[in-house]
Backbone bond lengths (Angstrom), bond angles and torsions (degrees), N, CA, C in turn:
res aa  C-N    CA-C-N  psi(-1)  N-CA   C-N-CA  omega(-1)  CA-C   N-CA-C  phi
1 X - - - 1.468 - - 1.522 109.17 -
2 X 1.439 110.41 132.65 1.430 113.08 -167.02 1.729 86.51 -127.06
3 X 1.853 81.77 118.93 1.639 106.29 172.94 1.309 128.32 -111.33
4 X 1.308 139.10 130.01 1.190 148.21 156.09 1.419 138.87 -68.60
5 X 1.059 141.20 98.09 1.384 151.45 -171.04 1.053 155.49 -88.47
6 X 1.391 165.53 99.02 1.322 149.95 -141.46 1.791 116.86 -177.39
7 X 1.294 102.81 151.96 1.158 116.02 178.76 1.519 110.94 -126.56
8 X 1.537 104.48 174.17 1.759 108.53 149.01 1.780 99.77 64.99
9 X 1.297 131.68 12.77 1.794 100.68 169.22 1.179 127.48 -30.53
10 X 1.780 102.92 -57.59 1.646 115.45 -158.92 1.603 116.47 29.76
11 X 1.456 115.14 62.17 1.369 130.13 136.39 1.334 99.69 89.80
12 X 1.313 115.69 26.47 1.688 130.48 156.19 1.673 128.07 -83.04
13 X 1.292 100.31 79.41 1.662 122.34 -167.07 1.248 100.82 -62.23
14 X 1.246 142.84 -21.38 1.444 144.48 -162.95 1.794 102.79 -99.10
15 X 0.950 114.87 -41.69 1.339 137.00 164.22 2.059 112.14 -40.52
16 X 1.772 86.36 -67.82 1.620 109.87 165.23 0.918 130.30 -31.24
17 X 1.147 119.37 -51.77 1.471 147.84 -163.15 1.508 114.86 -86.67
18 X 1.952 107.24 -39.62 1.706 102.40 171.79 1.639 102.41 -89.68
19 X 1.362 116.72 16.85 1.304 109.29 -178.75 1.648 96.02 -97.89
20 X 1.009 113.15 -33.42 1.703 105.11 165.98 0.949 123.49 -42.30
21 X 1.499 105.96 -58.11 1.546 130.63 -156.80 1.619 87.86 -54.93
22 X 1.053 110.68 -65.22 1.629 125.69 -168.37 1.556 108.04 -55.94
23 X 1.261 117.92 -43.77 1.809 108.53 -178.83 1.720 102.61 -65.02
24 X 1.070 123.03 -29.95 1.373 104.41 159.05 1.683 140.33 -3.18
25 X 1.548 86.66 -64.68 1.251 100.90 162.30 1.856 136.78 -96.65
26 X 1.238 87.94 27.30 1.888 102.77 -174.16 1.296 100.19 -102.19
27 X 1.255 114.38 154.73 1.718 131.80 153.99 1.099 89.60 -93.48
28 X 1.546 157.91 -22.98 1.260 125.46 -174.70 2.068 87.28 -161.76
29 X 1.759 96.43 149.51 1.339 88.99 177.03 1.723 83.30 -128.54
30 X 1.902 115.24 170.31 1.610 107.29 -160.47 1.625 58.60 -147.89
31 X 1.661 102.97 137.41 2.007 103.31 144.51 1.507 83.21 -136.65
32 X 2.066 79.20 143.22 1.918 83.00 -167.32 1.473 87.11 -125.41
33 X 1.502 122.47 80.38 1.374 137.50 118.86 2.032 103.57 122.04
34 X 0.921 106.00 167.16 1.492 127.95 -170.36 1.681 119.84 45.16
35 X 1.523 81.68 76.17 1.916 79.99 -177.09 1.927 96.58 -86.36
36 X 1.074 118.31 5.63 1.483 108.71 -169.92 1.701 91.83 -122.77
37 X 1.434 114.09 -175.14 1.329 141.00 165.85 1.354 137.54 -103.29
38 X 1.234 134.19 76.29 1.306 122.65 -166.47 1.711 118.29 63.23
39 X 1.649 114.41 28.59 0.960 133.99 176.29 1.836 116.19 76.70
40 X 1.420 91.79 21.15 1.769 101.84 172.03 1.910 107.59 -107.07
41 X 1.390 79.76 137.41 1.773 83.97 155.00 1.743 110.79 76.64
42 X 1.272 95.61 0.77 1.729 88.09 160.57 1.140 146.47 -67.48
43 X 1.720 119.08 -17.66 0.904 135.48 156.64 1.755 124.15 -37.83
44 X 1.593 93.22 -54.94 1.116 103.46 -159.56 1.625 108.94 -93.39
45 X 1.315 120.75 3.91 1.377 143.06 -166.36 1.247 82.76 -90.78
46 X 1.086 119.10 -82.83 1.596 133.51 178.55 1.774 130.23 -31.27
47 X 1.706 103.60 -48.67 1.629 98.89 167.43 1.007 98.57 -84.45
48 X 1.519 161.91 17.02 1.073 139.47 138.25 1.821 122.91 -63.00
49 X 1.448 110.03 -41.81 1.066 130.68 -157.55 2.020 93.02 -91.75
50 X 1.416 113.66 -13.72 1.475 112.81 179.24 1.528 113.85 -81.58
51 X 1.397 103.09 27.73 1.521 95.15 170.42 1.461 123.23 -123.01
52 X 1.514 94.31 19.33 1.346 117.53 167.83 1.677 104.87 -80.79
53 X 1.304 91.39 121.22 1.638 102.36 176.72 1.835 117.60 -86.58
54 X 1.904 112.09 -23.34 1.121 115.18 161.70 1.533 130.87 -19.83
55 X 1.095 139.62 138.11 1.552 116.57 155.49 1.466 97.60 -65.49
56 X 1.156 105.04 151.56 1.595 120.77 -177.52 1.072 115.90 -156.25
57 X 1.636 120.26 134.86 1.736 126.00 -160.67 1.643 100.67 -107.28
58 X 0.902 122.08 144.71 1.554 123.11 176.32 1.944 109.44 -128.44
59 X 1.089 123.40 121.79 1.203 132.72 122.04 1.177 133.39 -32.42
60 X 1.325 146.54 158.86 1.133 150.79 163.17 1.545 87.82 -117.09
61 X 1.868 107.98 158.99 1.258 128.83 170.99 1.240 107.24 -115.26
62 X 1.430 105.01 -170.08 1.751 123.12 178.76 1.304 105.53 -86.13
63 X 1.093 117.67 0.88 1.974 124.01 164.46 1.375 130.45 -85.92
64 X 1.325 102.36 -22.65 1.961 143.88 170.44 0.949 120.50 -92.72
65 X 1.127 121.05 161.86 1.727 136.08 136.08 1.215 119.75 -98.95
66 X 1.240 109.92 153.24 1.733 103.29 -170.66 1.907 92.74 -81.92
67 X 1.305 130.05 -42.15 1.449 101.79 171.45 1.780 123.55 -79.12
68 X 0.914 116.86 10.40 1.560 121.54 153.31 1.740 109.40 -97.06
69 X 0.883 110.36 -15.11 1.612 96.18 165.05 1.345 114.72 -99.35
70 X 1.826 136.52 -14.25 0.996 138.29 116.99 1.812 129.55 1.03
71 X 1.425 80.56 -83.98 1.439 111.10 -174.85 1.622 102.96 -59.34
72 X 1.126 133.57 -42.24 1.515 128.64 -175.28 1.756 93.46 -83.95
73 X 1.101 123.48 -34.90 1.889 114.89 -165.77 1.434 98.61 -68.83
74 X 1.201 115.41 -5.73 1.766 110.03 -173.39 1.748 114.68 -56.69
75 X 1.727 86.56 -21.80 1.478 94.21 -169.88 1.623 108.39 -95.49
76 X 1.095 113.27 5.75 1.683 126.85 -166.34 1.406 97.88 -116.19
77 X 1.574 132.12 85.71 1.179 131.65 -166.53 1.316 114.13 -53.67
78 X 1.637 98.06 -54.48 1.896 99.66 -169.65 1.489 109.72 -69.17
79 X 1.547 146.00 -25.65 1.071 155.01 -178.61 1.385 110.10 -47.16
80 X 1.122 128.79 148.36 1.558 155.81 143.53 1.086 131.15 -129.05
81 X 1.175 114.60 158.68 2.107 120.34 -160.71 1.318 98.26 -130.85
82 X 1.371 90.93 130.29 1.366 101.45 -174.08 1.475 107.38 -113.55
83 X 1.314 133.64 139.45 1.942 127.85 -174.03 1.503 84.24 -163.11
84 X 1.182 121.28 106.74 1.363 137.62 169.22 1.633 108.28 49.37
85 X 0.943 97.96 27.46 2.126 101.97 160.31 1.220 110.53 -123.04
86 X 1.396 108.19 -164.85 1.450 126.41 164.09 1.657 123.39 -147.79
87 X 1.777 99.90 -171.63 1.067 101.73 -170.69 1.555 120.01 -142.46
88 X 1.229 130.16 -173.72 1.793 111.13 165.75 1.291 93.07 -152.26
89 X 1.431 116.28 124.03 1.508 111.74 155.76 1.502 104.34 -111.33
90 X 0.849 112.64 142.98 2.072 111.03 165.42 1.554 105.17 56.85
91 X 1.386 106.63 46.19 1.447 101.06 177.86 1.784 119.53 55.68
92 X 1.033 112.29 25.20 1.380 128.27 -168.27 1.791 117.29 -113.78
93 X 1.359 133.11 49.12 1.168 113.91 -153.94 1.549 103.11 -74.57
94 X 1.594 86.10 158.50 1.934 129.85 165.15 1.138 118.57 -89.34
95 X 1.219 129.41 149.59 1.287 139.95 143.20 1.570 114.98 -143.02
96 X 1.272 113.15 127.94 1.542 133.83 176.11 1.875 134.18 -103.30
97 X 0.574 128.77 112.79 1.213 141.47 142.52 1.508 156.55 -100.85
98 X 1.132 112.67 95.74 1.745 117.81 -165.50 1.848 119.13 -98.34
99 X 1.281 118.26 147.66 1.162 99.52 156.14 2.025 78.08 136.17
100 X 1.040 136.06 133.45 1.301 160.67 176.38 1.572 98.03 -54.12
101 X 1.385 101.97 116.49 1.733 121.54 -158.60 1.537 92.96 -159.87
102 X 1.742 110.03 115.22 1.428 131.49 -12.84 2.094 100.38 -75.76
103 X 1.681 84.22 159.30 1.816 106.69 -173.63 1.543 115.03 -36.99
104 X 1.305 120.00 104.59 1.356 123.18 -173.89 1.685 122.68 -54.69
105 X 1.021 115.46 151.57 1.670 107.71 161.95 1.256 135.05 -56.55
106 X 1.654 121.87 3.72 1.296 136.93 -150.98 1.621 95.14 -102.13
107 X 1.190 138.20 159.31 1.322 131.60 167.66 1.453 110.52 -112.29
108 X 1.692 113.48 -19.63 1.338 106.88 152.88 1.537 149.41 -55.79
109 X 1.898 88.56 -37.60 1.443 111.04 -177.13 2.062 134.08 -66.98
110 X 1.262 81.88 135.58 1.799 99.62 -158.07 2.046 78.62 -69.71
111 X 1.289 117.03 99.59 1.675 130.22 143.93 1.300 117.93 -130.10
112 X 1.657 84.81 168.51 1.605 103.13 -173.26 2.110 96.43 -128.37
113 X 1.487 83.39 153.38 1.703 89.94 -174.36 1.911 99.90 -74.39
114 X 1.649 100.06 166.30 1.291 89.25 153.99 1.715 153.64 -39.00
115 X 1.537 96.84 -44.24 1.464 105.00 161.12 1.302 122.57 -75.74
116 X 1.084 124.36 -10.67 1.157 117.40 -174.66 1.655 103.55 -92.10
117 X 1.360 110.95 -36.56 1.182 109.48 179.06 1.616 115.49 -79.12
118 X 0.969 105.26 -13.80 1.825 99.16 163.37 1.652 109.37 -86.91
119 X 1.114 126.55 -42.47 1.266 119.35 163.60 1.404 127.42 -28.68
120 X 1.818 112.00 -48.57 1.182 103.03 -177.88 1.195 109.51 -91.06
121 X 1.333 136.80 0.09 1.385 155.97 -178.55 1.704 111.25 -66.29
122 X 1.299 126.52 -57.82 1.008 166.17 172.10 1.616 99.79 -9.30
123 X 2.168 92.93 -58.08 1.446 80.38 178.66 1.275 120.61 -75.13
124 X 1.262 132.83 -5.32 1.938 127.29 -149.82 1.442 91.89 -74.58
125 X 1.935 98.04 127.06 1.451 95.29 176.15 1.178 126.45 -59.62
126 X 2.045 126.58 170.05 1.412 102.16 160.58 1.436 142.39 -52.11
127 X 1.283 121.85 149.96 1.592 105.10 174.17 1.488 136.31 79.74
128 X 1.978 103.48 -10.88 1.287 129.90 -173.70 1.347 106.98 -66.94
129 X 1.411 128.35 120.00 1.925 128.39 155.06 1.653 106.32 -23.30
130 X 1.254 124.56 106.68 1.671 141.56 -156.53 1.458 82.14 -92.56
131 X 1.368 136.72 142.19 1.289 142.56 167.90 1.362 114.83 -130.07
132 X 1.121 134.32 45.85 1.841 140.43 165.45 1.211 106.35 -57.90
133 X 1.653 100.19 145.64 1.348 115.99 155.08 1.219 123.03 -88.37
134 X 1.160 123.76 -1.00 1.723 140.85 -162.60 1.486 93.75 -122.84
135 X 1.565 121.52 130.20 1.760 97.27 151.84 1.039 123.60 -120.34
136 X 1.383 107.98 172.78 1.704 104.11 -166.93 1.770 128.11 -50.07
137 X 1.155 94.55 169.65 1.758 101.33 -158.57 1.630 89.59 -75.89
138 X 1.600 128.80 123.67 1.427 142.24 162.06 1.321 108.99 88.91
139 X 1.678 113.01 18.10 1.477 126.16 150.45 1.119 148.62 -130.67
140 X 1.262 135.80 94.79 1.469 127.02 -161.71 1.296 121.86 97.22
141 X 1.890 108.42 -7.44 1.339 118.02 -159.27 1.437 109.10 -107.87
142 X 1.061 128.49 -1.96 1.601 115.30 -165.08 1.153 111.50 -76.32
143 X 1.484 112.44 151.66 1.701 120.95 -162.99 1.882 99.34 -97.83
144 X 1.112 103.67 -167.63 1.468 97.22 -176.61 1.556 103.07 -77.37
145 X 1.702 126.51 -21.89 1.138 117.74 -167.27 1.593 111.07 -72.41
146 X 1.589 113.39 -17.51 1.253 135.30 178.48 1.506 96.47 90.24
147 X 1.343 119.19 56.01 1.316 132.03 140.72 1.101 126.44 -73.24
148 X 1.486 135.23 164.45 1.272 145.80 149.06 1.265 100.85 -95.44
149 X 1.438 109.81 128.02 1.461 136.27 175.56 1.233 111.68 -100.02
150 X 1.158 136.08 -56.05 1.796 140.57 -128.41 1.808 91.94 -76.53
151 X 1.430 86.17 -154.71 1.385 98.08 -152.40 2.099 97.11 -121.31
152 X 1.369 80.53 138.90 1.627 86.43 166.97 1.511 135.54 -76.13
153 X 1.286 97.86 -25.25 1.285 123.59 166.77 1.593 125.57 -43.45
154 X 1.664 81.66 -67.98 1.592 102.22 -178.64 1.519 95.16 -58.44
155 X 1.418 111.83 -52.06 1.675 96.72 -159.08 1.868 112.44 -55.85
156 X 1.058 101.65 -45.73 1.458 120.46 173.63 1.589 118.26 -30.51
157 X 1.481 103.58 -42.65 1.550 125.83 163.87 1.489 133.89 -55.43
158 X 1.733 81.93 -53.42 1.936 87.09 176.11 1.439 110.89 -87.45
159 X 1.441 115.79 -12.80 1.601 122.72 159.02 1.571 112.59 -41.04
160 X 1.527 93.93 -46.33 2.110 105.09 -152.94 1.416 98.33 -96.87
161 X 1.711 120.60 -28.10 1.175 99.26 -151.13 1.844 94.02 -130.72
162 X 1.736 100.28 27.66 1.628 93.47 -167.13 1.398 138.77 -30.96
163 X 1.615 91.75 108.60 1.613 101.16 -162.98 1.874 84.42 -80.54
164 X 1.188 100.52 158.08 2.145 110.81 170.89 1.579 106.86 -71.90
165 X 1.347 103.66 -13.08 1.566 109.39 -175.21 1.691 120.25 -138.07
166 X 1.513 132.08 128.20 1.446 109.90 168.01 1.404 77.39 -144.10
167 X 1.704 107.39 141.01 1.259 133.20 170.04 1.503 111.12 -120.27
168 X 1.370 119.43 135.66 1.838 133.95 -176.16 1.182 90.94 -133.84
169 X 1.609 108.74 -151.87 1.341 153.03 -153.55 1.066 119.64 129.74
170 X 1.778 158.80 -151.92 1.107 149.62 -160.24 1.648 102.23 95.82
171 X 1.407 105.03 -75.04 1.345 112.78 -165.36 1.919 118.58 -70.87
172 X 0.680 90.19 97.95 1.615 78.58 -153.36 1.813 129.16 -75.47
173 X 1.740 95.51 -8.05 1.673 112.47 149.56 1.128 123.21 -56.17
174 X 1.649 123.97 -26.46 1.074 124.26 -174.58 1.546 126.58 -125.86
175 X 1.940 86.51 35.70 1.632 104.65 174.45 1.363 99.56 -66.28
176 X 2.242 116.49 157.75 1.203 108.98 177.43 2.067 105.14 79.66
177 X 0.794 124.54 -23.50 1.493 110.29 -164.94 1.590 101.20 -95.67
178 X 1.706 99.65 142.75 1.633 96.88 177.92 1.702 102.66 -115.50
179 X 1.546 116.04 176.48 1.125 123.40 150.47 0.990 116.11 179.65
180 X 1.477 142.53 166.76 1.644 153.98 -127.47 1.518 101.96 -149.09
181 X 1.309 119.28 115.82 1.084 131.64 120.27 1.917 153.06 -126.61
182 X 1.714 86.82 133.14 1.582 92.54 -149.83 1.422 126.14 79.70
183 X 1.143 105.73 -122.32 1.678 94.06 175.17 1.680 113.89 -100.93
184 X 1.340 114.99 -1.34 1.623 132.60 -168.74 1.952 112.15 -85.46
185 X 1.225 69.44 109.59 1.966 72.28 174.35 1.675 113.13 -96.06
186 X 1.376 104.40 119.36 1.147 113.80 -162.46 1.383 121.59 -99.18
187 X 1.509 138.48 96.55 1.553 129.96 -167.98 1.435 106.23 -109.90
188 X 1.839 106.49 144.39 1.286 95.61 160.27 1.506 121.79 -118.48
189 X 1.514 116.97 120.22 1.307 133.82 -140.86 1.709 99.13 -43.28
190 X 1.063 103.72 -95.75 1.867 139.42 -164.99 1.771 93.16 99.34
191 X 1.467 103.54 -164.69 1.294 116.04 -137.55 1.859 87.11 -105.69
192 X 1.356 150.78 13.36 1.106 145.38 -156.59 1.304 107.16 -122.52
193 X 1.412 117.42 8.20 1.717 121.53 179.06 1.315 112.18 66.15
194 X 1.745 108.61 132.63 1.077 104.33 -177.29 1.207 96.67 -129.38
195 X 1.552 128.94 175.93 2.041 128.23 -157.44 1.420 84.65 -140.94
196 X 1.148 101.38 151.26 1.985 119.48 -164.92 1.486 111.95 -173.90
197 X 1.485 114.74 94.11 1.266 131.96 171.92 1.677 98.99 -58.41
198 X 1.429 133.39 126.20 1.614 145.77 156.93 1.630 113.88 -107.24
């Protein structure tokens, strides 16, 4: 199964548009969270991006809500949203989680606390393709100040439930960056598509 990947648009239609072009060639395309801006422009992020015929899993970000990213995928037939469930295409399971993990400084931003985000974590089967918008805490996450951002949660997850794969973004210094734990190869997307044999 040949997958397609991405994070972080925030209301980059030009972007959108070669992401079509490109699911073309996917069995499955995943964007794991903030196709809008500070909760603008998702709409229109989205009917651009609904002409992807792929099945395609979506996240919501800390720019969203997971029922406004709902509410806009209605128009994106093949799409599904994933917020603490999952999914199976081709014998291949998913599990998703979106939403800014740990609670951002933003007072706009759609997060969830640590517990909460292991809570919904809890269910992702073992071994399942991990789909966060957040990534784990001392991977993939450092900010430009060269912080660790991510989430404890998440890490805690791919600890218990090592999926072979977890894909984020959020952090956006550390678009492009990979790293491994255990048997889990860990990328964090950005917005330029990324290709992933499963």
């Amino acid at each position: 199964m040949r997958m397609l990947a991405f994070s972080d648009l925030h209301r980059d239609l030009d972007q959108a548009a070669l992401l079509v072009e490109m699911a073309a060639e996917a069995d499955v395309v995943v964007g794991a969270g903030d196709f809008a801006s500070i909760h603008e422009g998702l709409e229109e992020t989205i009917a651009v991006l609904a002409a992807i015929e792929t099945p395609s899993l979506l996240v919501p970000g800390n720019n969203e809500t997971d029922d406004a990213l709902r509410e806009a995928a209605t128009a994106w037939p093949a799409a599904s949203v994933l917020h603490g469930e999952g999914a199976e295409l081709d014998g291949v399971e998913f599990f998703g989680l979106g939403a800014g993990v740990p609670i951002t400084p933003w007072d706009w931003s759609f997060d969830l606390s640590e517990d909460q985000a292991a809570a919904l974590l809890a269910g992702c089967p073992a071994e399942a393709v991990l789909i966060v918008h957040s990534p784990p805490q001392g991977h993939v996450d450092r900010s430009g100040a060269g912080d660790h951002l991510g989430s404890t949660a998440i890490l805690e997850a791919i600890e218990s439930k090592r999926p072979s794969l977890a894909i984020c973004g959020h952090i956006h210094e550390s678009w492009g960056a990979e790293s491994e734990l255990g048997p889990t190869r860990i990328v964090n997307l950005g917005p330029s598509g990324s290709w992933f044999d499963l």
